[in-house]
C-alpha positions in Angstrom: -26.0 44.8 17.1 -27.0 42.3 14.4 -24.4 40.7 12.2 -25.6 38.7 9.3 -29.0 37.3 11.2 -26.9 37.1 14.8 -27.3 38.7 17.3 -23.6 40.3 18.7 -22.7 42.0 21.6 -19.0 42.1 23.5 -18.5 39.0 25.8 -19.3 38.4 29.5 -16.7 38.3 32.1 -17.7 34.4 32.2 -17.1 33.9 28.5 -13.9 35.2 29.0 -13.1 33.2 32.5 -14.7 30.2 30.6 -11.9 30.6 27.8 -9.1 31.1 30.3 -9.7 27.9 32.3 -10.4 25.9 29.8 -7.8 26.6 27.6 -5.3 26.2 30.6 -5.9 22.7 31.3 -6.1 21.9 27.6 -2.9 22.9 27.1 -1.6 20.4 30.2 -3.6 17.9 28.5 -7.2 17.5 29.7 -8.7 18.9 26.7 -11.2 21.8 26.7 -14.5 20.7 24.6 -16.1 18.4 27.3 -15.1 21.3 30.2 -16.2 24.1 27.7 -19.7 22.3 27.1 -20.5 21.6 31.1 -19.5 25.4 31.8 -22.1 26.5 29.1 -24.7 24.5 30.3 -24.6 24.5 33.6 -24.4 29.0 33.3 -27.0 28.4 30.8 -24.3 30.7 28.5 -25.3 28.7 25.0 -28.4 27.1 23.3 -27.8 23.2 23.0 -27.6 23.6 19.4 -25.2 26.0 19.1 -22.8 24.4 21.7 -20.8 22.2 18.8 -20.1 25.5 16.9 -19.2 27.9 20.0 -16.8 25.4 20.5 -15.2 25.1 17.5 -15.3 28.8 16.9 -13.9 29.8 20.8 -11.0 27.6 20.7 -9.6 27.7 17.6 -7.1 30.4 18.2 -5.9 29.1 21.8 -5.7 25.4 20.0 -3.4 27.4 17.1 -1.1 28.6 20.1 -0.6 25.2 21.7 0.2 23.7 18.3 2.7 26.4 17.4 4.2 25.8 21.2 4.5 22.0 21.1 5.4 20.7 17.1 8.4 23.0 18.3 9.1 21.2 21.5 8.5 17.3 20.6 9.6 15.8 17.4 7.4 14.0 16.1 8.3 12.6 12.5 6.9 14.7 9.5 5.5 11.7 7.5 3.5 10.7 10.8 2.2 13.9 11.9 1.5 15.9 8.2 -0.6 12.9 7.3 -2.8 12.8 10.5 -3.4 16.4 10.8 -4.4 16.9 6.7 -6.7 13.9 7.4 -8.2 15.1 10.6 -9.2 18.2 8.8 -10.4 16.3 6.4 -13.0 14.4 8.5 -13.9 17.8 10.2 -15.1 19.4 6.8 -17.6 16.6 6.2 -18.3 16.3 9.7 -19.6 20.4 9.7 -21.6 19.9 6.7 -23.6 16.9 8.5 -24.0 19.0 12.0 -24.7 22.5 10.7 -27.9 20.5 9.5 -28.8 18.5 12.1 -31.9 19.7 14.3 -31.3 19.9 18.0 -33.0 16.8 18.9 -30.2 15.4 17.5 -27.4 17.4 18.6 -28.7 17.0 21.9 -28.6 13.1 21.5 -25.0 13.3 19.9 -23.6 15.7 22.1 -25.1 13.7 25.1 -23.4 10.1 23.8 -20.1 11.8 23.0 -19.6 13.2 26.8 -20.9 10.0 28.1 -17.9 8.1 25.7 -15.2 11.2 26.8 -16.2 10.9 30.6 -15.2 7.0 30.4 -12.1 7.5 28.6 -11.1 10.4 31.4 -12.7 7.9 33.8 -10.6 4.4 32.4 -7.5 6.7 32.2 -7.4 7.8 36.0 -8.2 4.1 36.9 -5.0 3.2 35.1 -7.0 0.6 32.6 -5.1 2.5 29.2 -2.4 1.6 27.4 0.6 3.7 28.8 2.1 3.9 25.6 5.9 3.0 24.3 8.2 5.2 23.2 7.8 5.8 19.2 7.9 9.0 17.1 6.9 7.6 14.5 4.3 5.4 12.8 5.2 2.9 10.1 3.2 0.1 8.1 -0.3 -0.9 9.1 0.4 1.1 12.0 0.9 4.3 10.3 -2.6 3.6 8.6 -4.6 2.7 11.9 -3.4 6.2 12.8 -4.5 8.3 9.4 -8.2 7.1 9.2 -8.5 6.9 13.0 -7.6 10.9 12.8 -9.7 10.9 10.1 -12.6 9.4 12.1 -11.7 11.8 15.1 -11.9 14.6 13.1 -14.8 13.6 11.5 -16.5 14.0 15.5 -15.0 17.1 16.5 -17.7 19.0 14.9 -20.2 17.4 17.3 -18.0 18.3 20.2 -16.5 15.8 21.0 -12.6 16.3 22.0 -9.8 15.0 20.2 -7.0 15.0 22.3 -8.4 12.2 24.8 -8.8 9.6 22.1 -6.1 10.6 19.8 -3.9 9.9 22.9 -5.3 6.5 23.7 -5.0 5.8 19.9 -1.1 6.9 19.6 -0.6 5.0 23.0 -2.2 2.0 21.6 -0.4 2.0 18.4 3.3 2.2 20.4 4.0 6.2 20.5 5.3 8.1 23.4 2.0 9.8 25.1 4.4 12.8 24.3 3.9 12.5 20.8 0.1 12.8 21.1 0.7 16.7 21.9 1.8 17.9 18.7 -0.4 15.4 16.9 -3.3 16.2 18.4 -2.8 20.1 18.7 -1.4 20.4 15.2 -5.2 18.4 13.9 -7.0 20.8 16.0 -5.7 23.7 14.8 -5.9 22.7 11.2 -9.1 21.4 11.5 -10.9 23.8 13.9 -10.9 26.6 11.2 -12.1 24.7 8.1 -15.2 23.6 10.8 -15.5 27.2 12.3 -15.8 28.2 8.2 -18.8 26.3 8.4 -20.5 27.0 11.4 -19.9 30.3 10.8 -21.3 30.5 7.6 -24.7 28.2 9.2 -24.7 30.7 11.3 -24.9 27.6 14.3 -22.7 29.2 17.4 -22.6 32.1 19.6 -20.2 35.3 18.8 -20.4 36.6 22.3 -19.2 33.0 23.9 -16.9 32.2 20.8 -15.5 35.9 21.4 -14.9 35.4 24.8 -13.4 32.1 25.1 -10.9 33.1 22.4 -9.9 36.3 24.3 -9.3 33.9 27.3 -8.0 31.3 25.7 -4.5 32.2 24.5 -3.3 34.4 27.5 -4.0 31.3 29.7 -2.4 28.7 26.6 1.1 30.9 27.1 0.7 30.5 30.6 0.3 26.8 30.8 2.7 26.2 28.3 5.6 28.6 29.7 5.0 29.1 32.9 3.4 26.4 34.9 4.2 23.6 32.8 2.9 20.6 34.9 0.7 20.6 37.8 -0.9 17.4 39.9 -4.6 17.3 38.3 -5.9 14.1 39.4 -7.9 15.8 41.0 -9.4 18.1 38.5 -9.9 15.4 36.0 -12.0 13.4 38.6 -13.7 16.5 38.8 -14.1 17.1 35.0 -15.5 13.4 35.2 -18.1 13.7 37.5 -19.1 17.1 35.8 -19.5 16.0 32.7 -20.9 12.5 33.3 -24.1 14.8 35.1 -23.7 17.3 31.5 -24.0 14.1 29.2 -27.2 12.7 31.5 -28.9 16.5 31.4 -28.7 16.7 27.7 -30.1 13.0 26.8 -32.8 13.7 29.3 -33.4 16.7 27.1 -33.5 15.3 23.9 -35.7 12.2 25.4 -38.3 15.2 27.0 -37.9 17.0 23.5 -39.0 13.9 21.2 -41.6 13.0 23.9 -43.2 16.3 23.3 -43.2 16.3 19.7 -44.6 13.2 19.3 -47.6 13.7 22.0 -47.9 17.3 19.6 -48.9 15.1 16.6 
């Protein structure tokens, strides 16, 4: 069936597994977009361009979940967290406008630098080389602005698929909060932001329903089961893992786009 110039159909079994795993470790904090965007490359599940969008789409409801979960659970101060999440949505509204346009040549190169830039955070993280973080739940003075624009600025990348729980907890570390506090900051952006991008990829018609579909039927089942059931788990090992896969994700789609401008220009 053909919706509005897409072509739909019900999701795969691996949309649907993709969802469920991804979502699971995102909600124990290892985020899902890098993960998400090796899965769907390495099944060949979703056109380059159309990654950044399935993304956004898929996990918006599972990211809802975890925010509704944890702004319960940790309490974070109001005049911290309101702020960053309004201006994280923020930067994701003009951050859709400027990738729904992009060609894929340049998705491909944007995508490919922002893996390459989460795979060393994961990697400088599990080497013990970031800021552990104090004990803060709250920002005040020029710290409370270093936190607003710089989830302004992380918002502003989400569209390109580029996580934001991985840097938004370096940058609350860095600026003195509890790595706690990161949760409901990051999860609360995400789910405010995710639909006002989705909106627009949506409406660009840049993502795939079947993939989106799938990942958000697997996403929240797997969310309530982190969240409630398992709770904490030793994933060292997974993160080296998710390292290592999408280090090799972020090298296959540079080499793309280098192959892809090579051609066209040899073409004219």
């Amino acid at each position: 069936m053909r919706i509005a110039g897409i072509q739909w159909r019900w999701p795969r079994p691996v949309e649907i597994l993709i969802g469920a795993i991804t979502d699971f470790f995102d909600t124990l904090g290892i985020g899902s977009f890098a993960p998400s965007t090796a899965f769907f490359r390495l099944g060949k599940i979703v056109p380059d361009e159309l990654i950044p969008g399935t993304l956004n789409v898929g996990h918006t409801l599972g990211t809802i979940t975890q925010a509704l979960i944890f702004i319960q659970i940790v309490d974070v101060a109001p005049t911290t967290l309101l702020p960053m999440i309004l201006t994280a949505g923020a930067g994701a509204w003009l951050g859709t406008a400027i990738v729904g346009s992009l060609p894929r040549f340049h998705i491909r190169l944007g995508m490919g630098a922002a893996l390459l830039l989460a795979a060393l955070i994961m990697l400088m993280s599990l080497l013990g080389l970031l800021p552990a973080g104090l004990d803060a739940l709250e920002l005040t003075g020029w710290k409370w602005w270093v936190g607003v624009i710089g989830n302004f600025v992380l918002g502003l990348l989400m569209p390109l698929g580029i996580g934001l729980y991985a840097p938004c907890m370096i940058m609350v570390s860095l600026l003195g909060m509890s790595p706690l506090a990161a949760f409901p900051i990051m999860m609360g952006s995400c789910a405010f932001l995710m639909p006002i991008s989705s909106i627009g990829f949506i409406r660009n018609q840049k993502y795939l329903p079947s993939a989106a579909l799938g990942v958000a039927i697997g996403g929240v089942p797997a969310v309530l089961l982190a969240a409630f059931i398992v709770k904490s788990l030793p994933l060292d090992y997974v993160r080296w893992i998710v390292v290592l896969v999408v280090f090799i994700v972020a090298i296959t789609l540079l080499s793309s786009a280098y192959r892809e401008r090579r051609l066209s220009k040899v073409a004219t």
